[in-house]
N, C-alpha and C positions, 0 to 999 in steps of 0.2 A: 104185131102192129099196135096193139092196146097199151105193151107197155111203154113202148117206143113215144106216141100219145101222152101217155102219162108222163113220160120225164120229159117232154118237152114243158109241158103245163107247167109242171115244177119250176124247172129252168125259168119261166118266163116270169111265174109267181117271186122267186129268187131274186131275178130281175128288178125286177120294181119295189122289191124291198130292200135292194142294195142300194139303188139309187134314192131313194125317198131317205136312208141314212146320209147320204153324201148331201142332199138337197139342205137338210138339218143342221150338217158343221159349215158352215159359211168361210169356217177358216180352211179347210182345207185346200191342200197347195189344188187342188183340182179348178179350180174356177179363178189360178191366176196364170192360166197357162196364155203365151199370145195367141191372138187369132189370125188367123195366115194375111198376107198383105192384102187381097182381095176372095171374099170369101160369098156365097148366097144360101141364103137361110133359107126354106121354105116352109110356109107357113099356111101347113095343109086346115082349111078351116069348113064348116061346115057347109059352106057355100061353093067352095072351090082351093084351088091351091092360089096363091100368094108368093111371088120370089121377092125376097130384099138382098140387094147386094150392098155387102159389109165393106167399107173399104177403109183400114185400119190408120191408114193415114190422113185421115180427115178428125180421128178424135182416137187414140189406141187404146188410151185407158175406157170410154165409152164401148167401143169395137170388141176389146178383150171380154167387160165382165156379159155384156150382148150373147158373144159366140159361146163362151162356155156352161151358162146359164141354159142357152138353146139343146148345146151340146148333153147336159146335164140331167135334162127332162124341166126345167122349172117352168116352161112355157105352156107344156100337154096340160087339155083340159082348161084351158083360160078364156074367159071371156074380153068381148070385147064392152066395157061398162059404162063410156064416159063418149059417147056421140055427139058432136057441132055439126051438124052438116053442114059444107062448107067449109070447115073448118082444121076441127083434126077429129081423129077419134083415135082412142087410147083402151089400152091395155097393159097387163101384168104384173097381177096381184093374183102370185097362187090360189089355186082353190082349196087346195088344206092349209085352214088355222096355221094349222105347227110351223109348215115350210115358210107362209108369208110371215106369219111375226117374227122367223129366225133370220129375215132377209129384209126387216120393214124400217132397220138404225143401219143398214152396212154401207152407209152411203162410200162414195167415189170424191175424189179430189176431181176439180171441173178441170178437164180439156182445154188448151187454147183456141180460142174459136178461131174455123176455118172458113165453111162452108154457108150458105146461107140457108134459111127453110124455104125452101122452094117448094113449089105443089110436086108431093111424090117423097119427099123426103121423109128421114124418121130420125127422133131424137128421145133420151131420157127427159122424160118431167120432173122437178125438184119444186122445195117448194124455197129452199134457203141455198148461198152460196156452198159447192162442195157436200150439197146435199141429193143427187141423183142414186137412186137403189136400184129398182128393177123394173120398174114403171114405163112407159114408150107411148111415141102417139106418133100417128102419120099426119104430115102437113097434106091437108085439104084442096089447098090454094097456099098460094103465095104469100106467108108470112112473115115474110125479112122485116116487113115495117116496124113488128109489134115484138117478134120473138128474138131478132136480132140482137135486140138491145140487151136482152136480160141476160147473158147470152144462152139459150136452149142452144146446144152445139149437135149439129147432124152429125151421124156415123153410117150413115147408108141412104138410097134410097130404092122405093119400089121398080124393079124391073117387067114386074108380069103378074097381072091379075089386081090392078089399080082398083079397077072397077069394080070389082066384088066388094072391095072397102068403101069406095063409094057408095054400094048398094045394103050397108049391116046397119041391119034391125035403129033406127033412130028413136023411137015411139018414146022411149023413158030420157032421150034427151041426158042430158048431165049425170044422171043416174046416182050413184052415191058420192058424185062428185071430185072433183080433182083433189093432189096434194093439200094445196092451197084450201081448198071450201072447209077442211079440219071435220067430214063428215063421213069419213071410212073405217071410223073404226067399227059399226058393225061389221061391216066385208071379212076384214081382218079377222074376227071375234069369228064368223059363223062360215066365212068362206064361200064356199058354191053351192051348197045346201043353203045360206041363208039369198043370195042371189037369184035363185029357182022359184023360193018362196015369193020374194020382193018384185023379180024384175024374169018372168020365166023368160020371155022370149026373147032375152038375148043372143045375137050370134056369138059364135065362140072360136077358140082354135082349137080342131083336136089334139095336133101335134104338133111339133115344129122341128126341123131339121135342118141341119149344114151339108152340103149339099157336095 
């Protein structure tokens, strides 16, 4: 039974060093693979679990890097950093340095916008056109007025567990702030060790999964 035990540990150790290599090459064909035509994520967080249904034809290129990113582990361990209540709140800036600055220039060509941001919905944040990475925030309330225009293009929204996002940690507000505020590069630099230090009681995700 011990050894049995033991190679499991292995295996799982293996695990997460094979994926944290894949997380690393950005080019690999692994994260351009499509995401199914309807897909839900779930986005078990410390608070509770979170479903987002993915629906690839609302934005594919958005849907696609989303699912395989999830798929890939880059989501486990992430915080939620950047809180509006009311608003949106946002996530998805790895907590290892390495992973996020090999994913923090891989921007995406923008989607034709379809869908609107309605309360419940999710979208990439950018801060320049054809500039979306890995970055996401759930509309709060009803955005179309403000985010329509730029265009932020939805690729899913929340099915289950709304409320739990409604209810994450607001205290530090803005936090190290959006694309746009140009004030994340500690994040980047220190990760979730410098996050702990800064802002401890963030909520976070511990995993996330396709479902």
């Amino acid at each position: 039974m011990r050894i049995v035990l033991v190679g499991v540990v292995l295996l799982g150790i293996l695990g997460v060093q094979n994926q944290r290599a894949l997380l690393l090459t950005p080019d690999s064909p692994e994260f351009t693979r499509p995401a199914p035509a309807v897909s839900v994520v779930r986005l078990e967080t410390n608070k509770g679990n979170v479903d987002v249904e993915v629906t690839r034809a609302w934005a594919p290129i958005g849907a696609d890097r989303f699912v395989n990113l999830v798929r890939l582990g880059y989501y486990d361990d992430t915080r939620f950093f950047r809180v509006a209540p009311g608003r949106w709140v946002q996530f998805g800036i790895n907590g290892d340095p390495a992973i996020a600055k090999a994913w923090r220039l891989r921007n995406l060509k923008d989607d034709p916008f379809k869908e609107s941001n309605v309360k419940g919905t999710v979208a990439f944040a950018f801060a320049v056109p054809n500039g979306r990475t890995t970055q996401i925030f759930f509309n709060m309330r009803d955005n179309s007025a403000t985010h329509d225009k730029e265009p932020f293009t939805p690729f899913g929204k929340v099915i289950a567990g709304f409320d739990l996002i409604e209810a994450v940690n607001a205290e530090y507000g803005e936090g190290p702030g959006g694309i746009r505020a140009g004030k994340q590069d500690p994040y980047f630099d220190g990760g979730n060790a410098w996050l702990l230090k800064e802002f401890p009681r963030l909520d976070f995700i511990k995993r996330a999964t396709v479902r």
